[in-house]
Biopython code that builds the backbone (N, CA, C, O; Angstrom):
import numpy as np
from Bio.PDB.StructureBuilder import StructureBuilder

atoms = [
    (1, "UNK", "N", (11.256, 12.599, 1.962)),
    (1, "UNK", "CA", (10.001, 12.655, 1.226)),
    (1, "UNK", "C", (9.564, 11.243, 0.876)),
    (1, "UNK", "O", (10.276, 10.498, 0.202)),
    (2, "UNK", "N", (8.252, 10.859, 1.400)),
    (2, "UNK", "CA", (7.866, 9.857, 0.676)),
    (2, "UNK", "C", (7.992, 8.403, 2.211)),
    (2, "UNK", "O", (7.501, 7.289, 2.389)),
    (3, "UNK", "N", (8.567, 8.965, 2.678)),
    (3, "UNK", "CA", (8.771, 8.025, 4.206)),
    (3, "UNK", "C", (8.179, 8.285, 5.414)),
    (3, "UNK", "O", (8.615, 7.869, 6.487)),
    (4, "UNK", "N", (6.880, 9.178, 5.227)),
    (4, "UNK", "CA", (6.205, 9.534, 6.108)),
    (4, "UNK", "C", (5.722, 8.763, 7.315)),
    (4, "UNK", "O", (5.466, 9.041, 8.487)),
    (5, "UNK", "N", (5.701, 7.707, 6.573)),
    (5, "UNK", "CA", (5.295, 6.211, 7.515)),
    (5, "UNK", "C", (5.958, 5.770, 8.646)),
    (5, "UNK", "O", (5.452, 5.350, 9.687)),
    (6, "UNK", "N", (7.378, 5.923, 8.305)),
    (6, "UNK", "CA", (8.387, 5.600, 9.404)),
    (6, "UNK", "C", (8.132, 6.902, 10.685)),
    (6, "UNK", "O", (8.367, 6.866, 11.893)),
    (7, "UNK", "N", (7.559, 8.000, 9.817)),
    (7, "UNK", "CA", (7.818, 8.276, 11.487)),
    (7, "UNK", "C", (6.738, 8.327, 12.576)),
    (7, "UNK", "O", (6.854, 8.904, 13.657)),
    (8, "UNK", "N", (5.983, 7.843, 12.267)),
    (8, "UNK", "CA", (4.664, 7.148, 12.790)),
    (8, "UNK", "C", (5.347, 5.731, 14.373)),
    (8, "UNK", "O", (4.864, 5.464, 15.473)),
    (9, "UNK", "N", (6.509, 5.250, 13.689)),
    (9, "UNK", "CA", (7.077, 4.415, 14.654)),
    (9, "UNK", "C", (7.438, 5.061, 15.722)),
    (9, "UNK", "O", (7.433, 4.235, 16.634)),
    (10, "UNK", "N", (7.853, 6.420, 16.244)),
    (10, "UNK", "CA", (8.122, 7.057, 17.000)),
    (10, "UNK", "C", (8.049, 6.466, 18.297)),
    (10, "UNK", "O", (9.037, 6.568, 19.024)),
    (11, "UNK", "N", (6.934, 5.803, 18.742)),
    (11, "UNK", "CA", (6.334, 5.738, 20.108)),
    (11, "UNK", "C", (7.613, 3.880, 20.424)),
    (11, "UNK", "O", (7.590, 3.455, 21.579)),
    (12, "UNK", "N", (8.113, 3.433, 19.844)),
    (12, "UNK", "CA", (8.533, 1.940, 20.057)),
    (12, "UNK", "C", (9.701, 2.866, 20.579)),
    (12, "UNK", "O", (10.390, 2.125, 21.279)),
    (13, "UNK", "N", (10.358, 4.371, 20.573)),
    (13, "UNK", "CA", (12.030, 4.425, 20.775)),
    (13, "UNK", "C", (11.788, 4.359, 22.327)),
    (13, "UNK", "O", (12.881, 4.383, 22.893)),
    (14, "UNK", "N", (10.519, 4.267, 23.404)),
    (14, "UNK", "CA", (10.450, 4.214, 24.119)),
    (14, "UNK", "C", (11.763, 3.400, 25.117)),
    (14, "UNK", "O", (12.333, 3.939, 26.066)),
    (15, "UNK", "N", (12.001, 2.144, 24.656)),
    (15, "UNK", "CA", (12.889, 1.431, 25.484)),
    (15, "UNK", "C", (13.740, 0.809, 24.316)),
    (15, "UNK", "O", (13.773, -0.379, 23.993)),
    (16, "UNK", "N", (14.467, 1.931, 23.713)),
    (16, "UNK", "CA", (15.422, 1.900, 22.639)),
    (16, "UNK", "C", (16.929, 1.513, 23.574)),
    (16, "UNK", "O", (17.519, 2.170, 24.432)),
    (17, "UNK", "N", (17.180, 0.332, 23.046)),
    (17, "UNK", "CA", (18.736, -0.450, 23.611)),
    (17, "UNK", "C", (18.143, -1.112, 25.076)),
    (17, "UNK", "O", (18.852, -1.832, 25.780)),
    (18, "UNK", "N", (16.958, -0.813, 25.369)),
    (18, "UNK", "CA", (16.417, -1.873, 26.789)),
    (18, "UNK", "C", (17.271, -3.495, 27.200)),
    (18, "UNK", "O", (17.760, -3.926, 28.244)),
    (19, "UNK", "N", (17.127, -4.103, 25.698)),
    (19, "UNK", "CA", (17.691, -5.219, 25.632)),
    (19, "UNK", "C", (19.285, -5.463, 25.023)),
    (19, "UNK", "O", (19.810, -6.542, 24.746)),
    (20, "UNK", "N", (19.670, -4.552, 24.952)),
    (20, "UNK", "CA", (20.881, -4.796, 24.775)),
    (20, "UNK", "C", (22.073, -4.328, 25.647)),
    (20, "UNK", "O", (22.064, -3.151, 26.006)),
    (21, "UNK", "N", (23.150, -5.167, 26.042)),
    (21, "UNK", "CA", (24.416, -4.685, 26.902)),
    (21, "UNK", "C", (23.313, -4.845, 28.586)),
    (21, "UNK", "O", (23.483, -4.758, 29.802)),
    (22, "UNK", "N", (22.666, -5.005, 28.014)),
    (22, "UNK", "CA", (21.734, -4.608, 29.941)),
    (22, "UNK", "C", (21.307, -5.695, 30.429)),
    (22, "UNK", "O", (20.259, -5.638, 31.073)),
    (23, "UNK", "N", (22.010, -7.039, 30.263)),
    (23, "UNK", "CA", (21.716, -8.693, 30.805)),
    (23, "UNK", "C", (20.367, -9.082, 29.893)),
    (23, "UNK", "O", (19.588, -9.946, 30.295)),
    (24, "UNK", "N", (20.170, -8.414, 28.708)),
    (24, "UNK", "CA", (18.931, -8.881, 28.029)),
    (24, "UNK", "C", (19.035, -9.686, 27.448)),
    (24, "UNK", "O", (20.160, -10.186, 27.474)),
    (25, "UNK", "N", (18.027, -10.333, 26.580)),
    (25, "UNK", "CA", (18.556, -11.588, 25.853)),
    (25, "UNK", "C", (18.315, -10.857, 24.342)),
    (25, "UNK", "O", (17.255, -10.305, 24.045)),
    (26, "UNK", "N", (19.419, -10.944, 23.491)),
    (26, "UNK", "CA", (19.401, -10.555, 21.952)),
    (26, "UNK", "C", (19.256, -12.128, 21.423)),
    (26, "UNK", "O", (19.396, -13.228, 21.958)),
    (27, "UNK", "N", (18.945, -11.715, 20.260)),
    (27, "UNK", "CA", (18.522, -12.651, 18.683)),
    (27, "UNK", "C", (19.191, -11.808, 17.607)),
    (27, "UNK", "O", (19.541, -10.672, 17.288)),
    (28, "UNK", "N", (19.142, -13.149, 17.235)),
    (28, "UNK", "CA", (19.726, -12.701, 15.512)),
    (28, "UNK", "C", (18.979, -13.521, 14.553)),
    (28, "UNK", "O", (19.030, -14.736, 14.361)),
    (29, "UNK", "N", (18.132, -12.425, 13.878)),
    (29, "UNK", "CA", (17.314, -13.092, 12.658)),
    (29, "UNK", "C", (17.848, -12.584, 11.224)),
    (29, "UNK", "O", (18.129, -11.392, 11.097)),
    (30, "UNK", "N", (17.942, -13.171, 10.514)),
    (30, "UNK", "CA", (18.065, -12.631, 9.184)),
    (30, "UNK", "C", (16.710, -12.795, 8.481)),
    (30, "UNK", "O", (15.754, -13.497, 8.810)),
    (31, "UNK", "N", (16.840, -12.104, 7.598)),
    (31, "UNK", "CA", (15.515, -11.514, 6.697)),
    (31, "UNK", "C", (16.307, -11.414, 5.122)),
    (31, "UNK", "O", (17.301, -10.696, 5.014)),
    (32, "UNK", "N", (15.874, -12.050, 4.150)),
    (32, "UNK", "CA", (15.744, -12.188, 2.796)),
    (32, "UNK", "C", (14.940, -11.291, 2.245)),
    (32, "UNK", "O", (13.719, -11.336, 2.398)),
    (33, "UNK", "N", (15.666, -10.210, 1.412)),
    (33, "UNK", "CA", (14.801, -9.054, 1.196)),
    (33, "UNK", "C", (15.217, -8.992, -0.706)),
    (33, "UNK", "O", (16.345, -9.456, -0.869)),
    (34, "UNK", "N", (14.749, -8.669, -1.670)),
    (34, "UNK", "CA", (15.137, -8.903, -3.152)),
    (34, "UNK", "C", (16.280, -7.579, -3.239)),
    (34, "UNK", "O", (16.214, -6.431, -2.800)),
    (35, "UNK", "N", (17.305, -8.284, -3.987)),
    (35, "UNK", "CA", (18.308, -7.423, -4.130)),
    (35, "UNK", "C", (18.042, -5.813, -5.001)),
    (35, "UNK", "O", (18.946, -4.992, -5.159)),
    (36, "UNK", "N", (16.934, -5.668, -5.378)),
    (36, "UNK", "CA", (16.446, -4.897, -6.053)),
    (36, "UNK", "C", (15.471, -3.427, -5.235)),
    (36, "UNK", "O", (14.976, -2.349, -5.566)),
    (37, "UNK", "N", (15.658, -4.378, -3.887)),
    (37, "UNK", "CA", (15.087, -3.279, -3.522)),
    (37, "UNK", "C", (16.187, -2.745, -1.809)),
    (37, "UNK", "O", (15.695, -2.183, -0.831)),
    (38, "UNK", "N", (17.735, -3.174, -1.968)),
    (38, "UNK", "CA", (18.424, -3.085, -0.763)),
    (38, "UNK", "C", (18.569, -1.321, -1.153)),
    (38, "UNK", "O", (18.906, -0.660, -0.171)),
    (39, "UNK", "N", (18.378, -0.593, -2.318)),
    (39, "UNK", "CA", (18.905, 0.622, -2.158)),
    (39, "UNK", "C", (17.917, 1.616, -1.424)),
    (39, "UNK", "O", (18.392, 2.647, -0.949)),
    (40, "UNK", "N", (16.581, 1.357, -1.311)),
    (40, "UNK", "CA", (15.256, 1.729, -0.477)),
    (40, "UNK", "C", (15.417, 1.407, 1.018)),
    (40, "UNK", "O", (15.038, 2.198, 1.881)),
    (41, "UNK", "N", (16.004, 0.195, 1.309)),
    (41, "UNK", "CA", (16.463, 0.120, 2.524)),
    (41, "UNK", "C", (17.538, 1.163, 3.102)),
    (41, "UNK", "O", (17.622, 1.645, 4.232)),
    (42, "UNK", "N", (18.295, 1.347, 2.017)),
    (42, "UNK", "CA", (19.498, 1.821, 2.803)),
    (42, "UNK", "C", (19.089, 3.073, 2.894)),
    (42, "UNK", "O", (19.058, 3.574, 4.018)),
    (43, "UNK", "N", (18.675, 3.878, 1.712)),
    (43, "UNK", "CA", (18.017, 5.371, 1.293)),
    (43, "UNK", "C", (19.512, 6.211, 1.295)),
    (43, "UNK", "O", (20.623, 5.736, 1.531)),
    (44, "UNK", "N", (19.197, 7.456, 0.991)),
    (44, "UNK", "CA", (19.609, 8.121, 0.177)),
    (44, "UNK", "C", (20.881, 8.480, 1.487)),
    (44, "UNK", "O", (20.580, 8.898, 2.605)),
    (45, "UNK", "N", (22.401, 8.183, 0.986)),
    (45, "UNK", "CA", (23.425, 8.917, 2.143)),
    (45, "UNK", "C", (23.462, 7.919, 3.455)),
    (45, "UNK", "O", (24.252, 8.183, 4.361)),
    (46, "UNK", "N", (22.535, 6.685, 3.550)),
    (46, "UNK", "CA", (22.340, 5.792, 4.414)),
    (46, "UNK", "C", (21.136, 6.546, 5.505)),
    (46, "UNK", "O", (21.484, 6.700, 6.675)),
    (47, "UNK", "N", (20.075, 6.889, 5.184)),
    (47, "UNK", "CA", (19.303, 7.603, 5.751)),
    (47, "UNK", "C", (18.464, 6.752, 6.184)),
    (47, "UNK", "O", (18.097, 6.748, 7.359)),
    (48, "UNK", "N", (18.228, 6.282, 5.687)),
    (48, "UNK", "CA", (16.687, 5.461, 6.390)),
    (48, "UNK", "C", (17.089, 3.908, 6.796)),
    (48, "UNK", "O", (16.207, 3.051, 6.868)),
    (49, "UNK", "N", (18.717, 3.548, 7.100)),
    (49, "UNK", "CA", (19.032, 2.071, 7.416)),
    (49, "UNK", "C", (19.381, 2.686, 8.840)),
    (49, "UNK", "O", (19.160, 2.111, 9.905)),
    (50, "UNK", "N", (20.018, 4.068, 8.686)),
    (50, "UNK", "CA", (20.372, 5.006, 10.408)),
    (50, "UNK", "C", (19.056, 5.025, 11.293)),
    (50, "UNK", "O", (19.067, 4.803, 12.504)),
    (51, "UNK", "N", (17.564, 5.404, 10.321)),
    (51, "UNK", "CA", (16.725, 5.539, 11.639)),
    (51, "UNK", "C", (15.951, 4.470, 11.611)),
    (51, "UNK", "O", (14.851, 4.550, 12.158)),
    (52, "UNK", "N", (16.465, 2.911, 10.798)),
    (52, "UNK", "CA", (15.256, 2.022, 11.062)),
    (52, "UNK", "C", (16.120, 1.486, 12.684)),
    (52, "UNK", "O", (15.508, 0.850, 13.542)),
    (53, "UNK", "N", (17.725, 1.931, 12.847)),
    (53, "UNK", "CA", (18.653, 1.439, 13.613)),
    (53, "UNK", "C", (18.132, 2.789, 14.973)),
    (53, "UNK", "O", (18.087, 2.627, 16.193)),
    (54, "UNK", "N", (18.002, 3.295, 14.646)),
    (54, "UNK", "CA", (17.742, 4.470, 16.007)),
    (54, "UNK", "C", (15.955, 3.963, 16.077)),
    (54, "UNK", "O", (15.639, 3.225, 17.011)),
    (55, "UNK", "N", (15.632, 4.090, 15.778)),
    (55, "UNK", "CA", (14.295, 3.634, 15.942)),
    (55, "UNK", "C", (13.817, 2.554, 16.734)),
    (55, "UNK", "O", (13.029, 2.637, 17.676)),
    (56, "UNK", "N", (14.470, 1.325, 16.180)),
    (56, "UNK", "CA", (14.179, 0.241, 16.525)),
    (56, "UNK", "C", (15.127, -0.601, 17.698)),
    (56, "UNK", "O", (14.923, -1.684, 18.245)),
    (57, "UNK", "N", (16.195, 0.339, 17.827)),
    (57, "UNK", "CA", (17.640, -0.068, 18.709)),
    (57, "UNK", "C", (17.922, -1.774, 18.140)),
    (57, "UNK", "O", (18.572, -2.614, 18.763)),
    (58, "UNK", "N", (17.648, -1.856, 17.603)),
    (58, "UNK", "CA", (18.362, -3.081, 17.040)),
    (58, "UNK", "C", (19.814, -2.753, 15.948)),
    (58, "UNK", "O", (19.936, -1.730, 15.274)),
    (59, "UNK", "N", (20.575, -3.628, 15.989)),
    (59, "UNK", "CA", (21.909, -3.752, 15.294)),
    (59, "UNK", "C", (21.280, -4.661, 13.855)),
    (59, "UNK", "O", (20.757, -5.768, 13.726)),
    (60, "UNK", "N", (21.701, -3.373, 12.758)),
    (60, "UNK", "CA", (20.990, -3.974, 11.577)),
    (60, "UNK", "C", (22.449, -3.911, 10.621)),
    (60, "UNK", "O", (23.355, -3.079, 10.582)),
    (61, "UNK", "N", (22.216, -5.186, 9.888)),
    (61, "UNK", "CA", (23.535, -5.253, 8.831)),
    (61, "UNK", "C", (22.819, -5.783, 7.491)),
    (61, "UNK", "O", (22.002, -6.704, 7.486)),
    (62, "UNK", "N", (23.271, -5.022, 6.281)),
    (62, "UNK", "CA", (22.805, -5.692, 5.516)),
    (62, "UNK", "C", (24.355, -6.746, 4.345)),
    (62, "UNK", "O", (25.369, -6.352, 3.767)),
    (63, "UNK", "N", (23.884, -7.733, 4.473)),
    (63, "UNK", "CA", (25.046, -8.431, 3.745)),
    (63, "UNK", "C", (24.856, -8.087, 2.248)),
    (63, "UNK", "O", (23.843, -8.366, 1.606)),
    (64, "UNK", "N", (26.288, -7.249, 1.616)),
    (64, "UNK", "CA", (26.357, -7.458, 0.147)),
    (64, "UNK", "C", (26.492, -8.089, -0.582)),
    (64, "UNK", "O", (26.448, -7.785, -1.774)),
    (65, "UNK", "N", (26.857, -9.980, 0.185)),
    (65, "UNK", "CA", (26.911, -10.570, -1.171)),
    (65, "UNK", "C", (25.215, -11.191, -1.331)),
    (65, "UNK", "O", (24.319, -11.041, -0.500)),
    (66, "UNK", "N", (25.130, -11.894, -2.625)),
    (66, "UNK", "CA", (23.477, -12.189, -2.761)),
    (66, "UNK", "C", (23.386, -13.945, -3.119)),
    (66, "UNK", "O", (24.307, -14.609, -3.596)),
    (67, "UNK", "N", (22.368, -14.321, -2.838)),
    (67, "UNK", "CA", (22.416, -15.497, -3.320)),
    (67, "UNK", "C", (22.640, -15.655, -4.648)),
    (67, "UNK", "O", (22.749, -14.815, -5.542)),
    (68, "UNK", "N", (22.729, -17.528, -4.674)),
    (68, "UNK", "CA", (22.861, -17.776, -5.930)),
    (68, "UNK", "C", (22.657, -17.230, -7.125)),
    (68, "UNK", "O", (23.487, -17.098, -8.025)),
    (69, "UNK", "N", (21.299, -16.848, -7.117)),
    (69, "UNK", "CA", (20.334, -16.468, -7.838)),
    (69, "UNK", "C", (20.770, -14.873, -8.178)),
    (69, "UNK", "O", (20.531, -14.322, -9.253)),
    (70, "UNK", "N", (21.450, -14.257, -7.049)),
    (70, "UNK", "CA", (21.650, -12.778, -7.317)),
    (70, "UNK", "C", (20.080, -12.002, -7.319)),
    (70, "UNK", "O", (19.988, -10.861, -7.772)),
    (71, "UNK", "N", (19.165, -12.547, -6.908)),
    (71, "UNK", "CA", (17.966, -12.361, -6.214)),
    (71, "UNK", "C", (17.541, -11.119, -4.997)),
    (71, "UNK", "O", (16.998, -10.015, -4.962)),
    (72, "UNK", "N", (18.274, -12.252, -3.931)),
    (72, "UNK", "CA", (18.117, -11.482, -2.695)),
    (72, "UNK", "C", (19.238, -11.565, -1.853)),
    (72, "UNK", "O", (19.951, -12.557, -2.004)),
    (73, "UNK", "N", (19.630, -10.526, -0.778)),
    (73, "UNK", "CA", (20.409, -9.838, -0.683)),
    (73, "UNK", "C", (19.641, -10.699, 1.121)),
    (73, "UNK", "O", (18.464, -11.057, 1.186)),
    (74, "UNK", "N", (20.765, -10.864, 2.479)),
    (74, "UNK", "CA", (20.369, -10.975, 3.696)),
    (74, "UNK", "C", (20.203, -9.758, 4.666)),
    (74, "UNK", "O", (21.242, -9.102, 4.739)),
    (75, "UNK", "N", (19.296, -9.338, 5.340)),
    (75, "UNK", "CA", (18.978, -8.668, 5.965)),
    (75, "UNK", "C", (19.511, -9.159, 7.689)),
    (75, "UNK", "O", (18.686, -9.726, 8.405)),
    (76, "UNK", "N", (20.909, -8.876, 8.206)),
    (76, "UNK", "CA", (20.897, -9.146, 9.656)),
    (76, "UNK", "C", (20.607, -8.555, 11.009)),
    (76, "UNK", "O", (21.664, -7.991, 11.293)),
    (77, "UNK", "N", (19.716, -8.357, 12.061)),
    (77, "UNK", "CA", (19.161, -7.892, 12.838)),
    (77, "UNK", "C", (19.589, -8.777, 14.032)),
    (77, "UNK", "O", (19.527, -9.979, 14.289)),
    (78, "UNK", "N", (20.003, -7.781, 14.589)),
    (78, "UNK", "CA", (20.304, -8.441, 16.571)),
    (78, "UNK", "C", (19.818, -7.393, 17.255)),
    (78, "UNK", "O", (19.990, -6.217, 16.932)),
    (79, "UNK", "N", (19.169, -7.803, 18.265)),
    (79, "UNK", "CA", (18.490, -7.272, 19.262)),
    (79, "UNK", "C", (17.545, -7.997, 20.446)),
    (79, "UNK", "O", (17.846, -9.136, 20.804)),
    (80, "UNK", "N", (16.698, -7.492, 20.888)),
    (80, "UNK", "CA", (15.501, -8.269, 21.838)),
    (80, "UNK", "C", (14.429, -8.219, 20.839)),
    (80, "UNK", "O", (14.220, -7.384, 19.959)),
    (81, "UNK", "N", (13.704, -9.437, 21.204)),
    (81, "UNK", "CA", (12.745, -9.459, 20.153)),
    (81, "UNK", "C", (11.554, -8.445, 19.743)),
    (81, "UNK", "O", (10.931, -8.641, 18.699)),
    (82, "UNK", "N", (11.246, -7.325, 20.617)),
    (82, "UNK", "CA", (10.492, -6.192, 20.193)),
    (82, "UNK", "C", (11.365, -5.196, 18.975)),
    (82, "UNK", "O", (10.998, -4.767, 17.881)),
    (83, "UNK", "N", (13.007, -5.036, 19.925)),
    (83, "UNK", "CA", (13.547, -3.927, 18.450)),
    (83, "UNK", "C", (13.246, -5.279, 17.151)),
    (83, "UNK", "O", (12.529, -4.977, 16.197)),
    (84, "UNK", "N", (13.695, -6.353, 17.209)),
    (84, "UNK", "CA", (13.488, -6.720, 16.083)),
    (84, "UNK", "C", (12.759, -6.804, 15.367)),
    (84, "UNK", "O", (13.166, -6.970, 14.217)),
    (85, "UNK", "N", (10.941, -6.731, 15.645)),
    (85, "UNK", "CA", (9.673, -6.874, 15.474)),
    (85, "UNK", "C", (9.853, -5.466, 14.723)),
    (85, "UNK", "O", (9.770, -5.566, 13.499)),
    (86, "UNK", "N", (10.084, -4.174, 15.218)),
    (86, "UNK", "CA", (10.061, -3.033, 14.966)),
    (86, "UNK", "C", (11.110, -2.983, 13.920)),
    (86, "UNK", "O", (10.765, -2.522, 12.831)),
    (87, "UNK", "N", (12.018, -3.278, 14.031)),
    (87, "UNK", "CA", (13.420, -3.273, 12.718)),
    (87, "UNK", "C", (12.708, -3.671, 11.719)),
    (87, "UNK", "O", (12.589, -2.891, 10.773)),
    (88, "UNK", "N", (11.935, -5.212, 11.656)),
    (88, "UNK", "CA", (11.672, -5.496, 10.420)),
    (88, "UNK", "C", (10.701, -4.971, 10.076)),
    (88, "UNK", "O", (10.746, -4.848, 8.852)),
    (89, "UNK", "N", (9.351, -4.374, 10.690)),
    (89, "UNK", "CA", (8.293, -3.639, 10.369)),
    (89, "UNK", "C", (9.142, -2.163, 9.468)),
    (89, "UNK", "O", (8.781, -1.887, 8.324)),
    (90, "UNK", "N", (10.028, -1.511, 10.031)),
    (90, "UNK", "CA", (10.264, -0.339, 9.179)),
    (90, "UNK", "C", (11.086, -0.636, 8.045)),
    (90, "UNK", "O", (11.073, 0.145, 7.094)),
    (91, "UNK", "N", (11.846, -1.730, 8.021)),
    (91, "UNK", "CA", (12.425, -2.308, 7.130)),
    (91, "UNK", "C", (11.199, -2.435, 5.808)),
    (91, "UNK", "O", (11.288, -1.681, 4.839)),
    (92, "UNK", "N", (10.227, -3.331, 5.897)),
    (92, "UNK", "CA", (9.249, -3.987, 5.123)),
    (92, "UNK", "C", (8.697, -2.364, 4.765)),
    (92, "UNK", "O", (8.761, -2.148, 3.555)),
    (93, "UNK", "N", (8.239, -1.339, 5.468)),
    (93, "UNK", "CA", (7.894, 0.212, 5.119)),
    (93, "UNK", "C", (8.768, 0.715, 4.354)),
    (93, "UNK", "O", (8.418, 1.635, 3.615)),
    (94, "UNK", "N", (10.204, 0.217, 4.332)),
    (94, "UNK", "CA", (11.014, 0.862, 3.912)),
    (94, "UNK", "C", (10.617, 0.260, 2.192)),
    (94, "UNK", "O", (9.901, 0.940, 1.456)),
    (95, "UNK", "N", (11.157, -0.972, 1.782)),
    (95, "UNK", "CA", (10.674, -1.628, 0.731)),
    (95, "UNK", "C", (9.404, -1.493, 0.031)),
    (95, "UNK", "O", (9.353, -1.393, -1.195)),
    (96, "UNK", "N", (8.400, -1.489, 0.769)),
    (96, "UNK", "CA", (7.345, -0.575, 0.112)),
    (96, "UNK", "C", (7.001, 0.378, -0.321)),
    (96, "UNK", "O", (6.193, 0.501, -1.242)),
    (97, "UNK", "N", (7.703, 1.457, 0.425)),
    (97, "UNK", "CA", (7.808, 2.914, -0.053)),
    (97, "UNK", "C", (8.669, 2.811, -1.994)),
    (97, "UNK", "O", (8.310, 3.104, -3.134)),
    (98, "UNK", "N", (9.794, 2.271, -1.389)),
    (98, "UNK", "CA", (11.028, 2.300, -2.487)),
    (98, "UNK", "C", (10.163, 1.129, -3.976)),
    (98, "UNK", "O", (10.812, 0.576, -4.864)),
    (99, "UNK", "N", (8.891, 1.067, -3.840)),
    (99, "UNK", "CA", (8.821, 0.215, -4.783)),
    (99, "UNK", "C", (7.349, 1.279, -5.542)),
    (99, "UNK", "O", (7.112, 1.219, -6.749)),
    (100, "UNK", "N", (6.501, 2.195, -4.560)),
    (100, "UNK", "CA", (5.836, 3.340, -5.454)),
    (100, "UNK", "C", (6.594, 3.734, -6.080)),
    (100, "UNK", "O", (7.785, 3.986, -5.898)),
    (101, "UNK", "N", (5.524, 3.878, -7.413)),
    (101, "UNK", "CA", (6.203, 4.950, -8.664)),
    (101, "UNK", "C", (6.807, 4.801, -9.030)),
    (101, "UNK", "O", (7.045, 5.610, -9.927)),
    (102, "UNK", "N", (7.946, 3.502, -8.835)),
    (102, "UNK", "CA", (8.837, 2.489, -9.551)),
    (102, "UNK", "C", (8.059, 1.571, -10.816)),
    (102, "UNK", "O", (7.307, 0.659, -10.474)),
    (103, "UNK", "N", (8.233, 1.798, -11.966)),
    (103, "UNK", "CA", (7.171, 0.922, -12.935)),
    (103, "UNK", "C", (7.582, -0.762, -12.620)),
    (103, "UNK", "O", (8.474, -1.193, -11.889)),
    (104, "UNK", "N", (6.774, -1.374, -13.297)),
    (104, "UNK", "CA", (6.742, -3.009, -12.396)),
    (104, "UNK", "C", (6.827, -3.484, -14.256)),
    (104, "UNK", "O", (5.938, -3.157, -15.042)),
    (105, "UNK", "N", (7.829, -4.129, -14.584)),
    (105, "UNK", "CA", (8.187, -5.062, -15.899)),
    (105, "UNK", "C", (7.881, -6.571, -15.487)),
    (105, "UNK", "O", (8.065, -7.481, -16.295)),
]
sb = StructureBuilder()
sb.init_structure("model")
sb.init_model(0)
sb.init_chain("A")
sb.init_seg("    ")
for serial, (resi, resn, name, xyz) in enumerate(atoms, 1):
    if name == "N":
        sb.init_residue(resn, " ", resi, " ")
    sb.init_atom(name, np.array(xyz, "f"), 0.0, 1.0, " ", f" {name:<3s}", serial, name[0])
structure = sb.get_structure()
């Protein structure tokens, strides 16, 4: 409920793992995401970190320790650069969702 958005991505599982294991070329980007909002990423039982990973065929990790600051939390993504484009797009959906109806102090 409430993640309706993600499944709108549907049409990218087209050439899901294209670039990976198959002589493709992977990347690894990390993404800085606020530690406040890694539990929206992950969702409920690890639900929505499973289909931003089936979705996007990218290899997504999120690191638990946080910066200095205890701020933000690293977001790691390997793949070809489309799953990754797509990883972080449902990622960033994901964080947005998890921040409606959350009051803002």
């Amino acid at each position: 409920a409430g993640y309706g958005g993600l499944g709108g991505m549907g049409g990218y599982g087209g050439n899901m793992g294209a670039g990976m294991g198959a002589g493709g070329q992977t990347t690894t980007v990390h993404l800085h995401i606020p530690s406040s909002s890694v539990g929206a990423v992950i969702g409920k039982q690890g639900s929505n970190i499973q289909q931003v990973r089936q979705l996007s065929g990218a290899r997504v990790r999120i690191d638990l320790e946080t910066d200095e600051g205890g701020k933000e939390q690293t977001v790691e993504i390997t793949g070809s650069t489309d799953q990754i484009q797509v990883a972080q797009t449902l990622i960033q959906n994901c964080i947005s969702s998890g921040l409606q109806g959350r009051p803002t102090y």
